[in-house]
C-alpha positions as CSV (number, residue, x, y, z in Angstrom):
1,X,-22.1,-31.1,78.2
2,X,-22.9,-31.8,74.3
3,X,-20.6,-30.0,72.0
4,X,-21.5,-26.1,71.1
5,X,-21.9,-26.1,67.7
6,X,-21.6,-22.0,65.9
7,X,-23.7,-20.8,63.7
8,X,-22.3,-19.4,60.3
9,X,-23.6,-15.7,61.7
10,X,-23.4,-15.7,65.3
11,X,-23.1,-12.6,67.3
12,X,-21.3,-12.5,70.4
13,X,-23.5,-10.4,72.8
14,X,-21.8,-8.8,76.4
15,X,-23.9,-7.4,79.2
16,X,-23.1,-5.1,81.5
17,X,-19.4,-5.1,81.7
18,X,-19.8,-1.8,83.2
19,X,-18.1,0.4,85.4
20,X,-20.9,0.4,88.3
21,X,-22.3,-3.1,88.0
22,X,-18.6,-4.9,87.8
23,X,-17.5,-3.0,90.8
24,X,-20.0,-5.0,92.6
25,X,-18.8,-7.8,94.5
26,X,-20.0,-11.0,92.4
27,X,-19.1,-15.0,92.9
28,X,-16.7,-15.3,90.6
29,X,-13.8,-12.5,89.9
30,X,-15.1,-9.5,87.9
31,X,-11.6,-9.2,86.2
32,X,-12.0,-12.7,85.2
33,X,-15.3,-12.0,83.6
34,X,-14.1,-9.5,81.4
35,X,-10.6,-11.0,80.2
36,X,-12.5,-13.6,79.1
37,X,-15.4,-11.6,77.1
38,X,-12.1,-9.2,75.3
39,X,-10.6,-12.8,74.3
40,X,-14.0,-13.7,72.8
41,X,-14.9,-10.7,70.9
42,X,-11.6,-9.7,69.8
43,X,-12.0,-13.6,68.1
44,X,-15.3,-12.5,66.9
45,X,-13.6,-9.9,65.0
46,X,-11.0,-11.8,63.0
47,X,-13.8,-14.1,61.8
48,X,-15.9,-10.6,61.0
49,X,-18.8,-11.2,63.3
50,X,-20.6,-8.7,65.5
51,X,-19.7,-7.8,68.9
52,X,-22.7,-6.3,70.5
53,X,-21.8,-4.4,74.4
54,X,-24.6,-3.9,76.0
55,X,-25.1,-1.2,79.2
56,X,-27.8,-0.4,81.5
57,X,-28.3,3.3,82.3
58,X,-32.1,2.9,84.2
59,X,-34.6,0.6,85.2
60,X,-38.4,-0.6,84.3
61,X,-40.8,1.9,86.0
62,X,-42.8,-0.8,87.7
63,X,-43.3,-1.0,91.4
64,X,-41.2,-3.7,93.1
65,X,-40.9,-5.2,96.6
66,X,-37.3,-4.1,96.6
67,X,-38.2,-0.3,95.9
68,X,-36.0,1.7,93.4
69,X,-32.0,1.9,93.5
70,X,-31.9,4.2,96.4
71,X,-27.7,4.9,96.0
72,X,-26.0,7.6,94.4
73,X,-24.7,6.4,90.7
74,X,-21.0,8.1,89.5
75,X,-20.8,10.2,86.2
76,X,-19.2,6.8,84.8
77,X,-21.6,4.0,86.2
78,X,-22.4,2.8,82.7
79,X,-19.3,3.2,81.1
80,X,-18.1,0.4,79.6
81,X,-14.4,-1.1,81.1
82,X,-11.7,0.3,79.1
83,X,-10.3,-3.8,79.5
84,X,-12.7,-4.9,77.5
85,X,-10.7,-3.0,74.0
86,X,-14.0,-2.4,72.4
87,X,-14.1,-0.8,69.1
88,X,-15.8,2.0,67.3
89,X,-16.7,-1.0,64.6
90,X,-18.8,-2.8,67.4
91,X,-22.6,-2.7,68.4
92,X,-23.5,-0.4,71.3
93,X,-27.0,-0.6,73.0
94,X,-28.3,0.9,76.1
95,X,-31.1,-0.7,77.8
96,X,-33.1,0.4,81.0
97,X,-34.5,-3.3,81.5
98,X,-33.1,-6.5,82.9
99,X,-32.7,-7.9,78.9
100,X,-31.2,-6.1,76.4
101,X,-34.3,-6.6,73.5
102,X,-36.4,-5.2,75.1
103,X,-37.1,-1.4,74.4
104,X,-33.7,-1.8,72.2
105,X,-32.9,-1.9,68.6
106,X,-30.6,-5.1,69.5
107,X,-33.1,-7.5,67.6
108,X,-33.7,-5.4,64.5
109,X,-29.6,-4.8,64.6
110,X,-28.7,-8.6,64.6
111,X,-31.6,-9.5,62.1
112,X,-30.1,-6.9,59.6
113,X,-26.8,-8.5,60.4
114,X,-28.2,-11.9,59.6
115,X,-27.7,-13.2,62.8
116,X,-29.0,-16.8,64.0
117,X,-27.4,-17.2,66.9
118,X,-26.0,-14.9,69.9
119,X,-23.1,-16.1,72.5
120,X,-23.7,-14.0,76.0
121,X,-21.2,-13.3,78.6
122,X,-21.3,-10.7,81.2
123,X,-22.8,-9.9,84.5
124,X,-25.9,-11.1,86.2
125,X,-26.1,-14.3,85.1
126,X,-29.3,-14.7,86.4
127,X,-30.7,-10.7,85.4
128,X,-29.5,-9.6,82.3
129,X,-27.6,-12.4,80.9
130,X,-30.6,-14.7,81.6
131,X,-33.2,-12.4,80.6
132,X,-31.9,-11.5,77.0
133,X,-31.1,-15.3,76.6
134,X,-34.8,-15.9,77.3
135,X,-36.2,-13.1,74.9
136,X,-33.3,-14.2,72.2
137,X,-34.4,-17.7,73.1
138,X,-38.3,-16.4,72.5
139,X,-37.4,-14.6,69.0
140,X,-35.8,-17.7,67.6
141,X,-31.9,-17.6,67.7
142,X,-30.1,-20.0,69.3
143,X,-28.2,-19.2,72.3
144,X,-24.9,-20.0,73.5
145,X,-24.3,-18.8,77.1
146,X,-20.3,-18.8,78.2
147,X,-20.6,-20.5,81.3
148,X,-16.9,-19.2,82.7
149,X,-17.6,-15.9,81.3
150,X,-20.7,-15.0,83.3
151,X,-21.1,-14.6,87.0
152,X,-23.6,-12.9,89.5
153,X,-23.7,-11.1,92.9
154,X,-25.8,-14.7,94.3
155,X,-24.2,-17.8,94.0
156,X,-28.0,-19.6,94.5
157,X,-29.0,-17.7,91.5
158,X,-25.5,-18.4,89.3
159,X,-25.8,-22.1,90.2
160,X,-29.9,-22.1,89.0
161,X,-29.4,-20.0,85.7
162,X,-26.2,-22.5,84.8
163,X,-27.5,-25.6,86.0
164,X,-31.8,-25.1,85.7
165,X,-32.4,-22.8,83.3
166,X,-29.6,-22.3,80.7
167,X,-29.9,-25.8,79.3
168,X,-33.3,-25.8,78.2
169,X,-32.8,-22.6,76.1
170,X,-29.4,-22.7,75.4
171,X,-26.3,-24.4,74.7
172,X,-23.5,-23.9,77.2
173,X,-20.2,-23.9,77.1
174,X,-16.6,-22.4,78.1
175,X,-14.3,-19.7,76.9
176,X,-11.9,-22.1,75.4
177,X,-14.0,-24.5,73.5
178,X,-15.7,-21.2,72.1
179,X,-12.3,-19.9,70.9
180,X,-11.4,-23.2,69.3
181,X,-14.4,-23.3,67.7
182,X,-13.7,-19.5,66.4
183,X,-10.1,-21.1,64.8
């Protein structure tokens, strides 16, 4: 794995650390997932750069195979984990797509921040966290995906975002190396 190298003005983005989606069973341990993205941003705040927490609260309206979510969602679904300590000084979006551009303010947001680069974590690696790398990718910033902080329901699908996909768009690396690099 080449060495991540930060941006002056990177923004750490989170997906879905959410109630409803991270009390889905996933390959690797939800609780794990979001120690991990609290270690990170809470780094991004002593170096002053934006923590963006993204939440889904809907869907596209296209047709699908699949068919629409037919459970029932709690009051709280898209609440996001009081775990993850995030702070009134942070970035909240709501999307209703797989990536959080778009439909969103996020890319307006991180372009009035200044922001070149985004680091994603969160939960599906290979839904939301690989569809707002792609669009981030596609506007021009350069992507950092936390490989130990992002997991998915499918291990087929973890394994080919991390190993197929992630690489040509983005750099990867772990929790640790990011926080060193955030010393």
């Amino acid at each position: 794995m080449p060495i991540t190298k930060l941006d002056q003005k990177s923004a750490l983005v989170v997906i879905d650390l959410q109630r409803g989606i991270v009390a889905m069973p996933t390959v690797h341990p939800a609780t794990e997932i979001v120690k991990r993205a609290a270690k990170l941003a809470a780094a991004f705040r002593v170096k002053r750069l934006p923590v963006v927490w993204v939440n889904v609260a809907g869907s596209a309206p296209g047709r699908t195979d699949a068919g629409p979510f037919k459970g029932e969602r709690s009051a709280d679904w898209a609440e996001l984990l009081p775990e993850l300590d995030a702070q009134p000084e942070d970035h909240y979006v709501t999307k209703r797509r797989w990536g959080a551009f778009l439909g969103t303010e996020l890319d307006a947001y991180l372009r009035s921040q200044g922001v070149t680069q985004i680091v994603l974590a969160g939960i599906a690696t290979s839904i939301g966290v690989e569809s707002t790398a792609r669009s981030a990718f596609d506007l021009g910033y350069n992507v950092v995906i936390v490989t130990d902080a992002v997991t998915d329901r499918n291990a087929d699908a973890h394994k080919n975002s991390i190993e197929m996909l992630f690489p040509r768009m983005a750099e990867t690396d772990t929790t640790e190396n990011l926080l060193k690099l955030l010393q």
